[in-house]
N, C-alpha and C positions, 0 to 999 in steps of 0.2 A: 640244339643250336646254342652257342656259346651267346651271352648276353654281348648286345649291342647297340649302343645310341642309334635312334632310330632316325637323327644324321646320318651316320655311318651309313645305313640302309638303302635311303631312300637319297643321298649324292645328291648331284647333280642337280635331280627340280625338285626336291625336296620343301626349300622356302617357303611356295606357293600354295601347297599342299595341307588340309584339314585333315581331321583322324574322325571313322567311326566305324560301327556294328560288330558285333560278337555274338559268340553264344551265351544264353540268359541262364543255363544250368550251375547244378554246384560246383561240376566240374567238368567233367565230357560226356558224350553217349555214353548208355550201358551198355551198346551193344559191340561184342569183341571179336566173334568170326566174323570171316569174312562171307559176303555171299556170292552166290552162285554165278561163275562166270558167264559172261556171254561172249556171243563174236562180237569181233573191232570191226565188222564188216559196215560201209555206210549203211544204213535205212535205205528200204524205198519210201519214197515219198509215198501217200496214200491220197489219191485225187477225188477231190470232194465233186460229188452230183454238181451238177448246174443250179449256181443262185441258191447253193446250202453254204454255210462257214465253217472257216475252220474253227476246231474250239480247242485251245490249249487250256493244261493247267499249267499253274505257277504256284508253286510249293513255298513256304517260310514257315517260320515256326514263333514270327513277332507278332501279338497281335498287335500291340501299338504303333507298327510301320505300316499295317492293313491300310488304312484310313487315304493316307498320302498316296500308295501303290496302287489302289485305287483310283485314283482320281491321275495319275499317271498311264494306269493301264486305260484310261479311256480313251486320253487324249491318243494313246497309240490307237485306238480300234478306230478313232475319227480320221486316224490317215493312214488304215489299213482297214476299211469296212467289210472286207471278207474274214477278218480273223476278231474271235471272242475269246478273253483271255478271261477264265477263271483262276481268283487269287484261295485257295484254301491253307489256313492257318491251322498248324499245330503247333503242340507247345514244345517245347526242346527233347527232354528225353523220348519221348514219346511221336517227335516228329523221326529219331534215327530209329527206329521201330517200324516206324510205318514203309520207310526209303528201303530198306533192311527187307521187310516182308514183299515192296515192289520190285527188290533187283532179284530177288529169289523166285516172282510170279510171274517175271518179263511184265512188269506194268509199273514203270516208273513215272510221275509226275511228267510233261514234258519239258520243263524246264524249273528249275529247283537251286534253290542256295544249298552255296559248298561251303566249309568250315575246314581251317585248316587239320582240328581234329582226324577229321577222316577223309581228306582228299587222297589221300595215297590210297587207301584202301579202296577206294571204288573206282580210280581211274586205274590204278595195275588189275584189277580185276574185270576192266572195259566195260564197266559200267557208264563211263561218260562220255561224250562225243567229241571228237577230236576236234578243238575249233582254229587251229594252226593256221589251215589255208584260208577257211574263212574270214579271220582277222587282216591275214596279210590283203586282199581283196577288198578290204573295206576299206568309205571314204568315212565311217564315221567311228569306227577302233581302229585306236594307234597305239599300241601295249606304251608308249616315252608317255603317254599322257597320267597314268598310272603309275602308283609309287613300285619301282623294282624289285622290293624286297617285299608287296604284295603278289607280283606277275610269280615271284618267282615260289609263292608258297603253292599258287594252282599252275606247275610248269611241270612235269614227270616227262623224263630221257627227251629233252627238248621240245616238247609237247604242250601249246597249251590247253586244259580242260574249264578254263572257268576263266570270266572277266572280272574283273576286283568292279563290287559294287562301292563299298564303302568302308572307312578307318572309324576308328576308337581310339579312344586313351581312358583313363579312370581318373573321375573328380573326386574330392569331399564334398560333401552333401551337407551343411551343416543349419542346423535351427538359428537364425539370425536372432527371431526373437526373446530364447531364451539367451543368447549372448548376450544381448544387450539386459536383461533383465537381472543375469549375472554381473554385466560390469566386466564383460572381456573380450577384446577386440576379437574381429574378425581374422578368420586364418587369414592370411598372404601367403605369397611366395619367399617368405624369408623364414616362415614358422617352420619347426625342426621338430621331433621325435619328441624332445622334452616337453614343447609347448603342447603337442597335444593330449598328453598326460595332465599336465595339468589342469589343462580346461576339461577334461576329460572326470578329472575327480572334482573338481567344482560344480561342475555340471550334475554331476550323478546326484542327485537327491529326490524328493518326494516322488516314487515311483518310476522316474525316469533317467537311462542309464546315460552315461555320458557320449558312450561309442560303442559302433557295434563291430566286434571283432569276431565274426562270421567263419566256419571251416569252408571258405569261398577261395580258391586259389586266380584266378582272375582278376575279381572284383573285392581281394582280399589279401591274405599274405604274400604272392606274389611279388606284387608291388614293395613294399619292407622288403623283401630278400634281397631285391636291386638293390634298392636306395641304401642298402647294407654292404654293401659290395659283392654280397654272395649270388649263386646261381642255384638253376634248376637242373637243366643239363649245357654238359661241355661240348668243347667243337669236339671232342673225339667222343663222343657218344655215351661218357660217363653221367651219372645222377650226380647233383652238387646238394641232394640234402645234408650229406656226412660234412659238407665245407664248414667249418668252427665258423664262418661269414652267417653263413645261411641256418647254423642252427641258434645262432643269437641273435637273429631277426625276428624266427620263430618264437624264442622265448621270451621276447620283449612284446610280440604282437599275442601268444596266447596267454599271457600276463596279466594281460586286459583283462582274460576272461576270467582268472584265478583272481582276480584282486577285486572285483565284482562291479570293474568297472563295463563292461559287455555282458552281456546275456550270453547263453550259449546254445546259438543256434544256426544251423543247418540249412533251411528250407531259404528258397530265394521271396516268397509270396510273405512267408513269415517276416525276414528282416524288412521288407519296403513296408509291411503293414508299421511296421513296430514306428518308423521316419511317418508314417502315416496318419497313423494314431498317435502323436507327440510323445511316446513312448523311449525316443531313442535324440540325442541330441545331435549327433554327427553319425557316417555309414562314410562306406566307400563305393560308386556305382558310376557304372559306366555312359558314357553318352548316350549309346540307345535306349536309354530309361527315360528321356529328355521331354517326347512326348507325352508320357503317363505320366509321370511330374508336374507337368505342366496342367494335364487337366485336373488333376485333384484341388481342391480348393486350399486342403490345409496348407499344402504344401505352397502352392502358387501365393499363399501369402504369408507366409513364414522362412521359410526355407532360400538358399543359397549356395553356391558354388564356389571352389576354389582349387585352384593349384593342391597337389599333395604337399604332405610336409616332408623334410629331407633328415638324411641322418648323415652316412659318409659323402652321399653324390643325391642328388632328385631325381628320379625317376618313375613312370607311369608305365603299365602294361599298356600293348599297341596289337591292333589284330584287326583284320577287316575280311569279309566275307567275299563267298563270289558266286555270281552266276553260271552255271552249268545246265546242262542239256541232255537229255538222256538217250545214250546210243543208239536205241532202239525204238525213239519216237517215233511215229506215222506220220509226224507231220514237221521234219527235219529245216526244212527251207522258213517255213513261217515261226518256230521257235526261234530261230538265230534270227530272224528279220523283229523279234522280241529282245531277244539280249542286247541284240545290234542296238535297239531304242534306247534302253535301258543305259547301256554304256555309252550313248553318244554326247556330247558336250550338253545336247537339249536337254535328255532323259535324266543325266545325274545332275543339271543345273536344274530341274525343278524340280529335284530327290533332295537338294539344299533347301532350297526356298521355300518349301514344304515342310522343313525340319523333321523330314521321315531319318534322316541321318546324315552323319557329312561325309559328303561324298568323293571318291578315290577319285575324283577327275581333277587335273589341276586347277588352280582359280579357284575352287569353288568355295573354300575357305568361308570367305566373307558374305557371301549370300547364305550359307548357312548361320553364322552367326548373326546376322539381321533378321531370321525366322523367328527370334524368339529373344522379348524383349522386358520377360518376364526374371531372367536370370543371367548372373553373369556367365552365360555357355562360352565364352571369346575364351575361358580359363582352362576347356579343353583344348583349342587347338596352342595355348600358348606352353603346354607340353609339349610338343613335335617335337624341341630340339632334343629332348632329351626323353624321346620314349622308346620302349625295350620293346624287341618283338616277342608277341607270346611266345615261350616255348614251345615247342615242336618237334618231333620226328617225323619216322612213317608206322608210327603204333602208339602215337600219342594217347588215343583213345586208352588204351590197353594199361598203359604204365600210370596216367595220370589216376583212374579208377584205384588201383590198387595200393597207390600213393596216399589216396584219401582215407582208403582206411586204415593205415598205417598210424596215420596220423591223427584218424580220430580219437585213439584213447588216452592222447595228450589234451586235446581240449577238455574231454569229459573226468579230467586229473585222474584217470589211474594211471598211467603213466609218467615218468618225465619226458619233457620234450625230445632232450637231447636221446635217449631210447627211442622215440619213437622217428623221432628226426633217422635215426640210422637202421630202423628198419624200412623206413620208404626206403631209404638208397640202393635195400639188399633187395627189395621186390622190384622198383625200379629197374637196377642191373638187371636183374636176372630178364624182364622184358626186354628190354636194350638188347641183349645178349643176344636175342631171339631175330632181332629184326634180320631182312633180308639187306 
């Protein structure tokens, strides 16, 4: 998908509307077949004994949105007391592993977060449950309430598979207290590429680096490639690593690393440790960190948020999650009377006010950002006007992977960028090439 203001996207109720949740990986699944089809036939229901409950599971891969989901899933079981919702949490790569090994054993979660990564892949292969008629039937989903250019990333040949739980966008994360200790103002919305170089090499001294410019494409160069004017892929299905845009964003963000202003590191646990341990003066991380942020002490009294910095345009990555349902659940009627909660005006308004994420429902903006009064969070959703949707196809998973390691032997300087910039584009294509 060709880059687009996430105006453009989301038209219409767009205004109204907060951004959150993504995948917490370095970059997608490793998992790249597909699995084992099943039939698109409904389920039967499976009727439980008399005065036993139903027991769903509920699949994610956050543990710091457990917590809120929780205390949500209760309030659902207090006005559905025949049904018990178990929440099991894995962690990202390892949660498309386990999904992976369940559509292959017919025993999938009974309801599970989808990622745009791999929604195609598991709904063309009828892995997910078709909730079309369901949604049209309901008084509490109304796909206009949800931003459009989420409906439409869980929407396969007019089909929907998944309800948009929640958006994102990507903040700067930055040590307030060594700024102030430096003597240099806080980002804003007006700070540009230069300025954070700068503070970036002021910063960098006794053992602590000034930014961390991570091989994170999300929560990392992504973002620069926009605000560069460059792309990832095009509306006709081309890579835009080769774009001369997109490889001097890359070589201004992996610059960082060669100039030893960033560390050079990979691991998602690693970089929040490094913001953790005062080790790192600025990072780039997405709103679903907001939580874990929040409880850590260091950070809860150090640390700060802000708007990205801009170069040709500002721009922030945008992507949000969704609820799915698995084809061949036994207990079909009570998972959907679960999503159905989950996505109702009640369920995603106390998924804000909860600050488990900000939630795809319209309005809820603002009770998200009154969750949490420990940081300026209001500087995520003041991206909306101008945030990109992640990139995408229907083999995201596939190209993004191989992309990465294209790319890795430019961080680790054997490479030049511009080399390694133009061999993603040739692995890239040649996945592209491949899709259906």
């Amino acid at each position: 998908m060709k880059k687009k203001s996430l105006a453009a996207v989301l038209s219409i109720s767009l205004a109204a509307f907060a951004l959150s949740a993504c995948g917490n990986g370095n970059n997608s699944s490793n998992s790249t077949a597909a699995p084992s089809p099943t039939t698109a036939a409904e389920p039967a229901a499976a009727q439980p004994a008399s005065g036993e409950k139903v027991e769903l599971t509920y699949a994610i891969w956050d543990s710091n949105q457990e917590k809120g989901l929780r205390t949500i899933a209760d309030e659902f079981e207090a006005k559905n007391p025949d049904i018990k919702v178990n929440i099991e949490v894995t962690g990202w790569s390892d949660y498309w592993t386990m999904l992976e090994a369940g559509a292959t054993g017919g025993s999938l979660p009974d309801v599970f977060w989808m990622h745009s990564n791999e929604i195609y892949r598991y709904a063309s292969n009828d892995m997910l449950l078709d909730l079309t008629d369901r949604i049209g039937k309901s008084a509490e989903v109304k796909l206009e309430n949800y931003p459009e250019g989420l409906n439409q990333i869980y929407n396969l040949n007019g089909k929907q598979y998944a309800v948009p739980k929640d958006f994102d966008t990507i903040g700067l994360w930055y040590n307030k207290t060594l700024f102030d200790q430096a003597g240099i103002q806080h980002p804003d919305e007006n700070w540009t590429w230069d300025d954070l170089k700068q503070a970036a090499k002021a910063l960098t001294k006794d053992g602590v680096y000034g930014f961390l410019a991570p091989l994170h494409n999300q929560e990392g160069y992504y973002n620069f490639v926009y605000q560069n004017g460059g792309t990832i892929i095009t509306t006709d299905k081309k890579s835009g690593y080769d774009d001369p845009k997109t490889i001097e964003a890359l070589d201004f963000y992996i610059g960082l690393v060669r100039e030893g202003l960033s560390p050079e590191v990979y691991g998602d646990a690693e970089r929040a440790d490094l913001l953790k341990n005062g080790k790192a003066a600025m990072g780039l991380f997405g709103s679903w960190n907001l939580s874990g942020f929040t409880e850590n002490e260091y950070m809860a009294k150090n640390f700060d948020v802000a708007v990205l910095p801009k170069k040709e345009k500002q721009a922030s990555i945008y992507n949000g999650l969704g609820n799915a349902i698995d084809a061949k659940t036994k207990h079909p009627e009570e998972a959907w009377k679960l999503v159905e909660y989950l996505s109702s005006k009640t369920g995603q308004e106390r998924q804000a006010e909860l600050g488990v994420a900000i939630s795809a429902y319209k309005g809820a903006a603002d009770l998200w950002i009154s969750s949490n009064k420990n940081f300026n969070i209001k500087a995520f959703v003041d991206m909306v006007d101008y945030g990109v949707i992640r990139p995408y196809s229907n083999t995201t998973a596939v190209w993004e992977d191989k992309a990465y390691e294209a790319l890795k032997p430019a961080f680790s300087g054997k490479v030049p960028v511009e080399e390694a910039a133009k061999n993603a584009a040739k692995v890239m294509n040649e996945s592209l090439a491949e899709e259906k």
